[in-house]
C-alpha positions as CSV (number, residue, x, y, z in Angstrom):
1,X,0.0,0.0,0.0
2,X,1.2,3.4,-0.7
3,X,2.1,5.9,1.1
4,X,-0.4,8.0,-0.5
5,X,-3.2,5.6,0.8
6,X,-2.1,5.5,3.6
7,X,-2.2,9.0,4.1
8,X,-6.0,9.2,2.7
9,X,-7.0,6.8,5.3
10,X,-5.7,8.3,7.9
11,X,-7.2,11.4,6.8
12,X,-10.5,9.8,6.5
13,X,-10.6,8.6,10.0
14,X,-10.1,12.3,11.5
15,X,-13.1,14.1,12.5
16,X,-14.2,17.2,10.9
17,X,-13.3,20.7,11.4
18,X,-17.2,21.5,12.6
19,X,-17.0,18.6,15.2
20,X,-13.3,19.6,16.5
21,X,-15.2,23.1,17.5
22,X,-18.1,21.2,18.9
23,X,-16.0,19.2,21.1
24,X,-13.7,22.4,22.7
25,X,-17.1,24.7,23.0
26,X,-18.3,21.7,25.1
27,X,-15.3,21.4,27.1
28,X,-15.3,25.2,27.6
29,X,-18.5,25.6,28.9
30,X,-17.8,22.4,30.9
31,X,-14.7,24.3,32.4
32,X,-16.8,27.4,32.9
33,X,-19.5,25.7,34.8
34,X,-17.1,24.3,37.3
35,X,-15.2,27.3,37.6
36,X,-18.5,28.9,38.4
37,X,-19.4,25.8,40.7
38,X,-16.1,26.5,42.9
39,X,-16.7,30.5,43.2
40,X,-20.0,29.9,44.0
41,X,-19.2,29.3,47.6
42,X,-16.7,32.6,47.9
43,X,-19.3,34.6,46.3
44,X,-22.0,33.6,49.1
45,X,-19.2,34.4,51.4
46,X,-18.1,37.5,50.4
47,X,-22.6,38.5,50.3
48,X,-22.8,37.7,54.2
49,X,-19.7,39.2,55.7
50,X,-19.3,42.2,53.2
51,X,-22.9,42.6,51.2
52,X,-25.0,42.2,53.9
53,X,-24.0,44.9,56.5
54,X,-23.4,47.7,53.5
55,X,-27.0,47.4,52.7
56,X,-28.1,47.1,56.3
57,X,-26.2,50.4,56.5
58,X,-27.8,51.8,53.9
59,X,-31.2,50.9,54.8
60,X,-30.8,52.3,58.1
61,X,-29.4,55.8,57.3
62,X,-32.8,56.4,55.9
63,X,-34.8,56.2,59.0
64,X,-35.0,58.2,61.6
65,X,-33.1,57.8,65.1
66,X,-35.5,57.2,68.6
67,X,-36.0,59.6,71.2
68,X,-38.0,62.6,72.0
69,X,-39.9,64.2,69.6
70,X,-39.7,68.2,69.7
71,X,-42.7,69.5,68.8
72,X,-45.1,66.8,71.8
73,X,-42.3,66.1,74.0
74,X,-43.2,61.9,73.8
75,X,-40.5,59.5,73.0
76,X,-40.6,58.3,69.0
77,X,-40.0,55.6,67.7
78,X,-38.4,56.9,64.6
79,X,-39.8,55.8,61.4
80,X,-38.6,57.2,57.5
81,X,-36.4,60.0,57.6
82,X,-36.0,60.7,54.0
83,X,-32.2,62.1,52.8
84,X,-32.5,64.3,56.3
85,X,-29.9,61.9,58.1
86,X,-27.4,62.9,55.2
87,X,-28.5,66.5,55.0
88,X,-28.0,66.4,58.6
89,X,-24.0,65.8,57.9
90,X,-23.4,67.5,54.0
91,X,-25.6,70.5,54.8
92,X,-24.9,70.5,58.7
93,X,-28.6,71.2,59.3
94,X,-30.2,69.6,62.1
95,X,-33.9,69.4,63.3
96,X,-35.6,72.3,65.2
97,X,-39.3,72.2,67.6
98,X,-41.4,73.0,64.5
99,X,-39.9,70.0,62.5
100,X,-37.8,72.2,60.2
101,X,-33.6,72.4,60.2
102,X,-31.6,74.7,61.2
103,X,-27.8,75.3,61.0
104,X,-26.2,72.7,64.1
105,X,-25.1,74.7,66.5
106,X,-20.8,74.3,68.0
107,X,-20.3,71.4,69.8
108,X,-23.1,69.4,67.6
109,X,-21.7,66.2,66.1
110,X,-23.5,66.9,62.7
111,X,-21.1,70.7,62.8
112,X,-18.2,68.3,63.1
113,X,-18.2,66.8,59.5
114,X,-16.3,68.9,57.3
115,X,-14.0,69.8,60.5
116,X,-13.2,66.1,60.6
117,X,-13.5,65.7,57.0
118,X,-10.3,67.9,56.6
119,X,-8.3,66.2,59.5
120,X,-8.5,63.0,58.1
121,X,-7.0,64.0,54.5
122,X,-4.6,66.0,56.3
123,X,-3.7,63.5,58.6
124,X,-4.0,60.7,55.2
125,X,-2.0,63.3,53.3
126,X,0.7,64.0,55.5
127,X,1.6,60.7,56.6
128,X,1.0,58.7,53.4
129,X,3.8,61.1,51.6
130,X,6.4,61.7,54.6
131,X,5.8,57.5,54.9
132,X,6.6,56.6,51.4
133,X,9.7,58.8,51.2
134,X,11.0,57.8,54.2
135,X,9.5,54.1,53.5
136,X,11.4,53.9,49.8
137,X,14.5,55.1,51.4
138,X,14.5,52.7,53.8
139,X,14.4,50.0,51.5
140,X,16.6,50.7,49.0
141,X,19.1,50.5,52.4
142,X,17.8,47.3,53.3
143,X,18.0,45.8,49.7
144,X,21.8,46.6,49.2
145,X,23.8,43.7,50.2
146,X,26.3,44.2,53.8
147,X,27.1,42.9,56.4
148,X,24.3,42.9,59.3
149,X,21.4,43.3,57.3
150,X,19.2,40.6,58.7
151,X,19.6,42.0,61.8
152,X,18.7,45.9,60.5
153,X,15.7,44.4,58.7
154,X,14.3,43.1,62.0
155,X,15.2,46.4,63.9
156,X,13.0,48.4,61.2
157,X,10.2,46.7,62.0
158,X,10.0,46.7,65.6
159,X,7.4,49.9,65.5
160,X,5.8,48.1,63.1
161,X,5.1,45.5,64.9
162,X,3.8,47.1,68.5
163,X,0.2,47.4,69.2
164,X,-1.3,50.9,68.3
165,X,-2.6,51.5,72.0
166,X,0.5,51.0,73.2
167,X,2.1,53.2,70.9
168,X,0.0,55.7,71.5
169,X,0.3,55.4,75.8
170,X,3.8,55.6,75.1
171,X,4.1,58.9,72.7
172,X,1.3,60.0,75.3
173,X,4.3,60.5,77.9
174,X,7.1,61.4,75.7
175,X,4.6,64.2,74.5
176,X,3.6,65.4,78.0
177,X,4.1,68.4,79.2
178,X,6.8,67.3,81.3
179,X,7.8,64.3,78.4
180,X,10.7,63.9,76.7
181,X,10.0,65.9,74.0
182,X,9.2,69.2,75.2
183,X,12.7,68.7,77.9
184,X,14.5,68.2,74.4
185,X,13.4,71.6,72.9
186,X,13.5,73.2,76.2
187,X,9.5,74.2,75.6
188,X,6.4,73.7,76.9
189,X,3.8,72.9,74.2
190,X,0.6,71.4,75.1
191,X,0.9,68.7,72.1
192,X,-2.0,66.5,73.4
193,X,-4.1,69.6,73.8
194,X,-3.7,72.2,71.7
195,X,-5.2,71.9,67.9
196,X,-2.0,72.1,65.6
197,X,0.5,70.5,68.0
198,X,-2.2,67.6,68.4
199,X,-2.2,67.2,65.0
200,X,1.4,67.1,64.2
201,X,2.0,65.1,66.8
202,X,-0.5,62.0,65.7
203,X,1.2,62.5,62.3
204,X,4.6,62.2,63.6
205,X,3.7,58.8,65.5
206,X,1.9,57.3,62.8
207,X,5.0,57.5,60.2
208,X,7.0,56.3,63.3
209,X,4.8,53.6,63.5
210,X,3.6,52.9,59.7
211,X,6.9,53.6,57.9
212,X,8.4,49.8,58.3
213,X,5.1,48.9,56.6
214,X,5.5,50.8,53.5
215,X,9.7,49.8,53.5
216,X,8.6,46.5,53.9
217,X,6.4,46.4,50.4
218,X,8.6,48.6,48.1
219,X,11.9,46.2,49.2
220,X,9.4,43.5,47.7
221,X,9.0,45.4,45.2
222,X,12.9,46.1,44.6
223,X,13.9,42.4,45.1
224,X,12.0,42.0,42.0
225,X,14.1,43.9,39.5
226,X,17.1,41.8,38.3
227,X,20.5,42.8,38.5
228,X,21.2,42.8,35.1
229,X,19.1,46.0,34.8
230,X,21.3,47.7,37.1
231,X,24.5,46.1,35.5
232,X,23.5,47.4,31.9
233,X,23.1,51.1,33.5
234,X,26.6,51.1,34.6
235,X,27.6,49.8,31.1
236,X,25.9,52.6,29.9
237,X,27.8,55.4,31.8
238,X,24.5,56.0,34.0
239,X,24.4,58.2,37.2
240,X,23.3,57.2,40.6
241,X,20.4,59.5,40.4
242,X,20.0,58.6,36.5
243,X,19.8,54.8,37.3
244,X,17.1,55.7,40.3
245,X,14.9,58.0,37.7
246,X,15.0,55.7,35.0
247,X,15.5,52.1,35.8
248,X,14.3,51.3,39.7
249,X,11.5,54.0,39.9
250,X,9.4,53.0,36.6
251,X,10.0,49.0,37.6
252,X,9.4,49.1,41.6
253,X,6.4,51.5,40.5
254,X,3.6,48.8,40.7
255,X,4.7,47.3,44.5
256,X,4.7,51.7,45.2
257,X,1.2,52.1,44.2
258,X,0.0,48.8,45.9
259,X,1.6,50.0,48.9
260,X,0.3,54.1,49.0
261,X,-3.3,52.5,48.4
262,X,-3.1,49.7,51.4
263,X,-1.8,53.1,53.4
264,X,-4.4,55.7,51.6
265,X,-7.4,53.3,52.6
266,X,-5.7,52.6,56.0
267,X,-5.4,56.3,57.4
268,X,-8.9,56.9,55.9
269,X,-9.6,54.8,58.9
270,X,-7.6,55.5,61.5
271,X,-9.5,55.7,64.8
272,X,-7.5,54.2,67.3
273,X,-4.3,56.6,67.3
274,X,-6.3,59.8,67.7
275,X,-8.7,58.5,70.1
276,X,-6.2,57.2,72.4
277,X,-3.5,60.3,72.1
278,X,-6.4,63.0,72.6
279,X,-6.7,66.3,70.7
280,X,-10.6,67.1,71.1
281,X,-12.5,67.9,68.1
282,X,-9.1,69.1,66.2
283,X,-8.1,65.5,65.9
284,X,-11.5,63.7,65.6
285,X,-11.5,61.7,62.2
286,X,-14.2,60.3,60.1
287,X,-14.1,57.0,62.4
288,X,-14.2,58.8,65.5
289,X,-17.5,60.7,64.7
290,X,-19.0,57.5,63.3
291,X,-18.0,56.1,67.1
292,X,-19.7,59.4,68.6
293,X,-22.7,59.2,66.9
294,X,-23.6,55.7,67.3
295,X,-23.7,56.3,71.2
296,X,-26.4,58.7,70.4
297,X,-28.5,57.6,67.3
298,X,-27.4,54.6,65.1
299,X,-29.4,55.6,62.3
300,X,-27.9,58.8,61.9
301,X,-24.2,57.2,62.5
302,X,-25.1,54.7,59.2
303,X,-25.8,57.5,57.1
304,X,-22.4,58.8,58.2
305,X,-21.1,55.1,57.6
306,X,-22.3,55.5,54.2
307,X,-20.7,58.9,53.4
308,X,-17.6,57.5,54.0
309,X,-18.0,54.8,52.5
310,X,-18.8,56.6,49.4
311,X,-15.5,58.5,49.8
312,X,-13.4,55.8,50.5
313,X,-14.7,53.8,47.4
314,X,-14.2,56.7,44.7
315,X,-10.6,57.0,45.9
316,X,-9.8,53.4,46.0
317,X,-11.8,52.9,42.4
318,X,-9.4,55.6,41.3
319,X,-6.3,53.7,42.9
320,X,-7.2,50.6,41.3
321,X,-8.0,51.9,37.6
322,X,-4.7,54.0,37.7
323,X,-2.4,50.8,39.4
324,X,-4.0,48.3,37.3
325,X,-2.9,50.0,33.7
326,X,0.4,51.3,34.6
327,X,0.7,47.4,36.0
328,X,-0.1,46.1,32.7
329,X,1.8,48.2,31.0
330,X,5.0,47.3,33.0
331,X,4.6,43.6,32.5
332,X,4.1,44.5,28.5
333,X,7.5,46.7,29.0
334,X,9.3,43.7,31.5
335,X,8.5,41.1,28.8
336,X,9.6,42.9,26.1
337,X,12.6,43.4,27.3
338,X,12.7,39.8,28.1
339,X,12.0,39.0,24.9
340,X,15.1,41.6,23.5
């Protein structure tokens, strides 16, 4: 038998083209369907613990908050409050005798919003840029090879790695009047009272505290550029600063961004620090009203929940569109250079 006829019935026994794309749309969808069958089970998860009390929250912050009504003097139960609960924080109006609003007088909570609105960007602002500075020069030290760097790895993290009450207890004393601080500068600054030594203060323990953090994920981030990269700079004639501009900033830039949005959305948070150190209403965050509120109304503190969470999702969408192409296009660049 030739080789020919061989050939034709071999060819004859293959399936056709038609049935070859009827067999891998069958397997697709069979790999889809299981793929769906194992998220399933996350995506139920993820409903209870993260779906559930945002739309509690939601539901709440439209309805009023029980107590004593103004205009009989009997005590409510509350019922449908409308957009007033949010009105009540944007606008700063808050309910008068004759069931209209007024401006909220000092000292209300719902006069506090914007006040607090401003101290926690500043306080976000401040410490997320003095913590990446210092953070990135930390761990370009702690990725250059001598000898004891184990050991200087573990020291850097030691703030890190204390609780934040007691960090805060112990910058308490240091920032006394009679702490450490003020016998260092020979002065006598009331830094857990007074508005803009409050403030600096809680900024200066939280990049104590936070920088190690932030060090710790750009040295991941530098660990990942090979040494080649640096070894073709030198070829090349490049400066220090060159080589840092050009070659480790645009590569360790995906690790950065991770790393300034884990600390963005973390000091849009931050309760514990200023609630602990003191400062009044000049140091009250976002998360310190919420904590306020709730002792008074809950209603009213979910519409404030929801506010921020508002906020704090616009600026982590933004974060994440922004990371997510200038990741892409640095593996596009990585691998093409790979491939070169």
């Amino acid at each position: 038998m030739s080789a020919t006829v061989i050939g034709a019935a071999r060819g004859s026994d293959a399936p056709p083209p038609s049935e070859k794309r009827g067999g891998l749309q069958r397997a697709q969808r069979l790999r889809n369907r299981n793929a769906l069958l194992l998220i399933i089970p996350t995506l139920v998860l993820l409903a209870i613990v993260i779906g559930y009390p945002i739309v509690s929250a939601i539901i709440t912050s439209f309805q009023k908050d029980a107590g004593l009504d103004p205009a009989t003097g009997f005590f409510v139960q509350g019922g449908f409050a409308g957009f007033s609960n949010f009105t009540h924080w944007l606008l700063q109006r808050c309910p008068t005798g004759d069931g209209g609003t007024t401006s909220c007088p000092p000292g209300n909570l719902g006069a506090q919003f914007w006040n607090s609105t401003f101290t926690t960007f500043f306080f976000t602002v401040a410490t997320v840029v003095l913590e990446t500075v210092i953070g990135f020069w930390m761990a370009i030290v702690m990725n250059r090879a001598f000898s004891g760097r184990a050991l200087v790895r573990t020291a850097i993290l030691v703030p890190w790695a204390i609780p934040t009450a007691v960090t805060a207890k112990l910058w308490v004393f240091m920032f006394s009047v009679a702490g450490i601080v003020n016998a260092l500068f020979n002065s006598h600054i009331l830094w857990t009272s007074d508005d803009w030594p409050s403030r600096f203060a809680i900024i200066i323990i939280d990049v104590w505290k936070t920088t190690p953090f932030m060090a710790l994920l750009i040295l991941a981030g530098l660990q990942l550029i090979p040494g080649e990269v640096y070894e073709a700079a030198r070829v090349d004639g490049a400066s220090t600063w060159k080589t840092f501009w050009t070659v480790t900033l645009p590569l360790v830039r995906p690790a950065l961004l991770v790393a300034v949005l884990f600390r963005v959305l973390d000091a849009l948070r931050m309760y514990d620090l200023p609630a602990i150190f003191g400062g009044g209403n000049a140091t009250a965050t976002w998360s310190i009203l919420v904590v306020e509120q709730l002792r008074q109304g809950p209603n009213s503190a979910s519409a404030l929940s929801t506010i921020v969470f508002v906020f704090i999702f616009l600026i982590a969408y933004i974060f994440v569109r922004f990371l997510g192409a200038n990741v892409v296009q640095t593996t596009q660049a990585q691998q093409k250079g790979e491939l070169k």
